[in-house]
N, C-alpha and C positions, 0 to 999 in steps of 0.2 A: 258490149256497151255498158258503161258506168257513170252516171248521172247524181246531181243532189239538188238539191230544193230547196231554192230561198222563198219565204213566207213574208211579203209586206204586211203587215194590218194598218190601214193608216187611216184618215180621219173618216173615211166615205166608204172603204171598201177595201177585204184583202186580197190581194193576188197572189196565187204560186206560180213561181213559175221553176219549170225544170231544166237547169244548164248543165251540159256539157263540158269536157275539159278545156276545152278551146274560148268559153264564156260565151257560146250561141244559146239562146234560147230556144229550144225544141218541143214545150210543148207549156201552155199555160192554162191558166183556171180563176175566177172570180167569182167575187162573192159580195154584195153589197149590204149597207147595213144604214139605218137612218142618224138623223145628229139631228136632235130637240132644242130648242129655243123656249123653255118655258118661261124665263123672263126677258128682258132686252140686257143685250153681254152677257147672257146666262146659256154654256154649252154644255150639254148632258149627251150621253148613252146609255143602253143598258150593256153593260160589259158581255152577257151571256151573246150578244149577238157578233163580237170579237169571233167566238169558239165557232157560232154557227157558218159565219161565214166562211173561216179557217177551215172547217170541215170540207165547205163546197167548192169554194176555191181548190182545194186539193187534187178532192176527190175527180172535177172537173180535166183538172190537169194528167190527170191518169188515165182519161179514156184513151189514151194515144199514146203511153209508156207503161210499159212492165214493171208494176209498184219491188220486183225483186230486185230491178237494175239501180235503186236507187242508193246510194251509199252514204248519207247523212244527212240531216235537213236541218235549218239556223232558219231563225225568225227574226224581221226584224219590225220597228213599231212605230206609233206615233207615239210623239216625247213629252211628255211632264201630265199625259190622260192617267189619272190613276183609280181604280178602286176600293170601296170600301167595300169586306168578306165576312162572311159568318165562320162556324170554324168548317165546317163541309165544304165550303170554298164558292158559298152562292153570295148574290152581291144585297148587301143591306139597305142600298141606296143607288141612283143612276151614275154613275160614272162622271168624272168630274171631267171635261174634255181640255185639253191645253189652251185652247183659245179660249176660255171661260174668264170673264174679269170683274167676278162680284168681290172679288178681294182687296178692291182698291185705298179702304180703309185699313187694312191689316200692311198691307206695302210701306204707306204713309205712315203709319204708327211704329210700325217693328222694321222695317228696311233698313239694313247700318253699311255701312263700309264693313265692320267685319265678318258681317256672314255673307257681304263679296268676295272678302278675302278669302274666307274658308270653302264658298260652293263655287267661287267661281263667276256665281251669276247678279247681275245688277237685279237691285228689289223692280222688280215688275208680277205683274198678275201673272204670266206664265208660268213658273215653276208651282209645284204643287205644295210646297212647305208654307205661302200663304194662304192656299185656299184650304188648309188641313186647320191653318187656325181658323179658319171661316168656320170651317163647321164644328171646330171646339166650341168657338163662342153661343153659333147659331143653332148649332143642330148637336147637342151634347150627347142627345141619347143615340145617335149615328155611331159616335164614334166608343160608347158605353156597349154598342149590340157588335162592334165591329173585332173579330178577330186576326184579321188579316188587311195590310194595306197593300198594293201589288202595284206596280206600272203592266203594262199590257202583256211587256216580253213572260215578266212572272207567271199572269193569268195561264197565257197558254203553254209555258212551260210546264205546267201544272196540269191542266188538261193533256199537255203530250205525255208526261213522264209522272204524274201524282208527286211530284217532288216540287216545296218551293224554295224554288232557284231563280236568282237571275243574273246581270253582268251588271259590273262597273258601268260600263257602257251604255246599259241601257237604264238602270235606275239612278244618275247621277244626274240624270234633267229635272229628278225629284227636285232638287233642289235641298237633299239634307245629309248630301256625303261631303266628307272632310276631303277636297281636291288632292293636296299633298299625301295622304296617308291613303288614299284609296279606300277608305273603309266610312262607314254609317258613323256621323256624329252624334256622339251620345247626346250631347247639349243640345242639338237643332230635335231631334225625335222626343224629346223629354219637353221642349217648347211645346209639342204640336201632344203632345198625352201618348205617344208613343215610346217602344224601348226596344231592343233586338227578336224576342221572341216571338214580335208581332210585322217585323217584315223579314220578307227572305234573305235567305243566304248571299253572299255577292263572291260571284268569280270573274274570271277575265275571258273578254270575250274570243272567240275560236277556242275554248275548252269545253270536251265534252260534258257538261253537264248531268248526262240523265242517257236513257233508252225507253224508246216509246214502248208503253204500254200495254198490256195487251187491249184493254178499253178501248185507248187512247187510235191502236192498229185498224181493232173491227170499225170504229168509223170514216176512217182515213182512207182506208184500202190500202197500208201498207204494211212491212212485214214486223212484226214484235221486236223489240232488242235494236232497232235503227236507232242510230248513234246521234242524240240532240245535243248541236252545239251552241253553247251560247252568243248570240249576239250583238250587236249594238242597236242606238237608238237610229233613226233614219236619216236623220242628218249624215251623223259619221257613218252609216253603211251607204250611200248616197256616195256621199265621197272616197270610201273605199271603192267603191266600183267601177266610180270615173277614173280609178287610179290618180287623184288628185294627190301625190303621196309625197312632192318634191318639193323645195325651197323653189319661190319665185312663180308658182302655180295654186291656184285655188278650183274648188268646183263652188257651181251657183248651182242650186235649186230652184227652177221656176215651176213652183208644186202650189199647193194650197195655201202654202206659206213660202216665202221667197228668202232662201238658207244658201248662205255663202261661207265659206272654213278653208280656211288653212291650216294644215298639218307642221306639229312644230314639237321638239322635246323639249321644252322649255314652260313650265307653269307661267302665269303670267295671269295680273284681274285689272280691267280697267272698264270704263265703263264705255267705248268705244266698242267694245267687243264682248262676247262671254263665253266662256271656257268650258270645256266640255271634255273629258275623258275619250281619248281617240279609239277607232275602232283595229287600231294596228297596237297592241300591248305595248306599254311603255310609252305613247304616246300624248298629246293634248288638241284639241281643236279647238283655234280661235275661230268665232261665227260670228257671224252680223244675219242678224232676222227682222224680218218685215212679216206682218202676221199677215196681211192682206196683199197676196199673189195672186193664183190663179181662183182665188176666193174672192177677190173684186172681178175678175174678170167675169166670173160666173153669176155675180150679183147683178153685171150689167146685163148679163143675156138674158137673165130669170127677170127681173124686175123691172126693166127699163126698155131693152131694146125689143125683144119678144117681135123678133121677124119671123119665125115661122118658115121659114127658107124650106124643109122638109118636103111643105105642099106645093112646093113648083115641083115636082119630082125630079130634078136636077143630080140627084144626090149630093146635094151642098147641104153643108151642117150654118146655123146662125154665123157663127166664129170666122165661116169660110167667107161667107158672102160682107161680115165688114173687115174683116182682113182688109181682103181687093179693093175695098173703098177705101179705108183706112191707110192706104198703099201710096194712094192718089196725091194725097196730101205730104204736105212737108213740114219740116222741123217745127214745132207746135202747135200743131194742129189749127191754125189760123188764127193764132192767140188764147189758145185754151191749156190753162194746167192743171192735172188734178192730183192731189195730196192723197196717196190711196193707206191713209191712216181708218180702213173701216175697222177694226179692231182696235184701238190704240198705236200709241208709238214705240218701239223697240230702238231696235239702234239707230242713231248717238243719244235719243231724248230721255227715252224711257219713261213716256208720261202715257198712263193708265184712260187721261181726261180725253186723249185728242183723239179726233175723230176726220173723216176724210171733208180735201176742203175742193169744189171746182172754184178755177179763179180765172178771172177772166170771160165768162159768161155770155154771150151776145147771140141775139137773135140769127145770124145766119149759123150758128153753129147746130150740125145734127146728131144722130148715132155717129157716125163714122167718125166726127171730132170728136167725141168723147173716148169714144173705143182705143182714139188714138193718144188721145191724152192717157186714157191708164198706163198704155205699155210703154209711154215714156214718161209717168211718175214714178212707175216702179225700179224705171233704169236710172234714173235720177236718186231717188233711195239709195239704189245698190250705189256711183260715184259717192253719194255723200256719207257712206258707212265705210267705205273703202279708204276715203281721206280720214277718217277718224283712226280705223287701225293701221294701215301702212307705217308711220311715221315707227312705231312699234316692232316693226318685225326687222328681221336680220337683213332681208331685198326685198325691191318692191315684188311685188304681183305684176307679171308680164301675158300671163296667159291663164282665161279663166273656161273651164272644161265645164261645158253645162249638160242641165238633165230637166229629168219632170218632165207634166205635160207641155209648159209653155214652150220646150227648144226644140219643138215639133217646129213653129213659126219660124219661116225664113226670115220674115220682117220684123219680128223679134230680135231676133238674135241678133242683125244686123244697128237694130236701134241700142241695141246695149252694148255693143260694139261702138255706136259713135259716140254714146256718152260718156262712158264709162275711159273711152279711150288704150282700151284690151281687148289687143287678139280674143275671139271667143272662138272656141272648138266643141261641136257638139259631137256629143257623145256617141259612141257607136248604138246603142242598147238604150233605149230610152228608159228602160225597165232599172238604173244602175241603182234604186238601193236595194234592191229582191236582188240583184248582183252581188253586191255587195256581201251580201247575209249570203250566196252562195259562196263567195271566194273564199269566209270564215267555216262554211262545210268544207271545201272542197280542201283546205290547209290541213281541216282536222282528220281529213276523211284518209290522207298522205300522197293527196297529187301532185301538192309543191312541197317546196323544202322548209316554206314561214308562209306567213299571212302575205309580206312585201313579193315574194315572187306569184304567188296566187293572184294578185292585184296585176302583174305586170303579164303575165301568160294570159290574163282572159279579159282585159280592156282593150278595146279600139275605139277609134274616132273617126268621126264622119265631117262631115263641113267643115270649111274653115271661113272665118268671118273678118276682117281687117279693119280699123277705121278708116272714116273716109274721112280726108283731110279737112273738104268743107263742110261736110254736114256737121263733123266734130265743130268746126269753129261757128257756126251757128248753134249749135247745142251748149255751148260754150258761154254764149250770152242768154239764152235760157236757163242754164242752173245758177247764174246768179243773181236772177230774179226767183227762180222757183225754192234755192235756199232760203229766204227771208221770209216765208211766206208764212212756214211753221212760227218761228221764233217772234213773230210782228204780232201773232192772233192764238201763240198760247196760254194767255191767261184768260182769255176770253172761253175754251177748249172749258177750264175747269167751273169758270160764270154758268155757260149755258148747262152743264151737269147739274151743277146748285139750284139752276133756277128750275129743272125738270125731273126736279123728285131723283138724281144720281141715278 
């Protein structure tokens, strides 16, 4: 038997999991890690607990396989998280985490059409090349003590192999690589007080990299010299693994953050969408992102609904028991919609100000209306980012292949299925971006012939979902009220920020 090992790290916790040639998963491992709020829109980590949990998650996943059957291991990350390093490689400060939006003044000030042009990406607090000026301005002796800048894939490429390396793919969410050239702009790194000798190397992803360490071996439990390949960011390993790889097909991510891409060889910046380095060489992915996916979903369970469901001993989880309620109900929730802009706005707006809105409000509305309203704002979202980039692309979008935690939901998938008005196919492997990050081992390892037949020998699908003619047409008359809703009460988005200290 010969196996490899894709490494998620991603906002909450990393997972190994160990696949097979066939892309089964046979055996996994996790490892959780906290995300600080020390101010409001302020997302920190300590990066060192990236490695710790990297460790456990592994080490976890190896009580049940022979750490010698394993034949290459790829990492893949959360996108635009980066740190600040001493030259030892420990961190001088917490982790700046991608949903972090104290940058909002640097977007506003420095944001141009041409550093869309050149990264790709519309000025929003996401990428990290704003919040790099944050702490120019703010925090100078950060980046005076800092020898090293790293996205996460770097960190622990660095922990696997003492080499800093990382991909196209995975440090291009920075937000300070030149799209067309593949390579680090001198002019964006030189903005932020940076220059080459102070970020890593960049190769392409599914190249070996590196060889784990001896270090890097004794806390792994795996053998010295195993072949680290590089990468992509989660996004594009996500949709490697759905095999999302054809004209006329997209994957969604219904994750922490809700990531939709199509694969295209075609550069291309607009601000309906933004570009990202694909994780198949030579490629681009167009993405539409909503920061607040299964991150409002959890804000309502934590904050709001806090059922407790656990103590019937039922074995129902909260999610389960309003599901079933939330089931009961129809196309909006009895007149409830809610704007799940808790982070900001991403695609089409990309306004830093807005903030999530419930509309329509009334006394007989409970948990289960609300619950229901999220998972039809976010499908609502996903239509109205889909009509901004279609018009764009070569064909439409007919078929959209989902993942993440949210495509576990049958009534999920079914509700974005009637909005959206796309076939939805949920994924075989709920796990596809640790997939993902295996198919880029398993190409390098020489089980296929490229990355594209790696993707096609180890994706399946499971569900298939259709619209429904009338639900669609009643969801129909919902998005063109739930459209106006942002664009009516955006300037007010930026008032209430003014009026409470931003």
């Amino acid at each position: 038997m010969s196996y490899v090992i894709g490494i998620d790290s991603s906002t909450t916790a990393t997972k190994a999991v160990v696949w097979d040639r066939d892309g089964r998963a046979v055996a996994e491992g996790r490892g959780g890690f906290a995300l600080a709020l020390p101010q409001p829109g302020w997302h920190e980590q300590d990066a060192e607990d990236w490695w710790r949990s990297c460790a456990t998650a592994v080490t976890q996943a190896l009580e049940s396989v022979d750490g010698s059957e394993i034949e290459a291991i790829c990492v893949t990350h959360q996108r635009e998280t980066f740190a600040c390093l001493d030259a030892h490689g420990r961190p001088v400060r917490p982790a700046i985490v991608w949903m972090d939006v104290r940058a909002t003044r640097e977007v506003a000030e420095v944001g141009s059409d041409e550093i869309h042009r050149l990264t790709g990406k519309p000025p929003d607090t996401t990428p990290a090349f704003y919040k790099l000026l944050w702490l120019r301005e703010h925090e100078p002796e950060t980046l005076e003590r800092t020898r090293w800048v790293v996205d996460v894939h770097a960190f622990l490429v660095h922990r696997l192999t003492g080499m800093w390396r990382t991909t196209t793919a995975c440090a291009d969410p920075l937000g300070l690589i030149d799209m067309e050239r593949g390579d680090w702009s001198d002019d964006l790194l030189a903005r932020v007080g940076l220059d080459r000798e102070r970020v890593p190397a960049l190769f392409a992803p599914g190249e070996v990299i590196g060889e784990l360490s001896t270090a890097g071996a004794e806390q792994l439990g795996l053998p010295a010299g195993l072949p680290v390949v590089g990468g992509a960011g989660d996004g594009q390993s996500a949709g490697l693994g759905a095999n999302a790889t054809q004209p006329g097909q997209a994957y969604i991510n219904l994750g922490t953050a809700v990531v939709a891409g199509t694969m295209t060889a075609r550069y291309a910046w607009d601000r309906a969408f933004r570009t990202l380095i694909g994780a198949v060489p030579g490629t681009y992915l167009w993405e539409t992102l909503l920061q607040g996916g299964t991150y409002t979903v959890n804000w309502f369970l934590e904050r709001i609904a806090m059922l407790d469901a656990a103590s019937l001993g039922l074995g129902l989880r909260d999610v389960d028991v309003l599901e079933t309620a939330a089931a009961r109900l129809g196309p909006g929730a009895e007149g409830l919609l809610l704007v799940p802009y808790m982070a900001s706005a991403q695609t089409p707006y990309w306004d830093p100000a807005a903030r999530g809105i419930l509309f329509g409000l009334a006394g007989h509305h409970g948990r289960q209306h609300i619950f229901r309203a999220v998972m039809e704002g976010i499908a609502f979202e996903q239509r109205l980012a889909f009509e901004g980039m279609e018009p764009r692309l070569d064909q439409p979008i007919e078929r959209l292949l989902m993942t993440g935690g949210g495509s576990r939901s049958p009534l999920w998938r079914q509700i974005v299925a009637d909005v959206t008005g796309k076939t939805i196919v949920a994924c075989r492997e709920a796990e596809t971006t640790s997939l993902g990050a295996g198919m880029l081992a398993a190409a390098a390892a020489g089980w296929h012939g490229s990355v594209l037949e790696a993707a096609e020998a180890m994706s399946g699908v499971g569900a298939r979902h259709t619209p429904d003619a009338s639900m669609a047409a009643r969801y129909d008359e919902l998005f063109a009220v739930y459209r106006e809703i942002y664009p009516r009460t955006a300037p007010l988005h930026a008032a209430l920020q003014r009026a409470t200290g931003g």
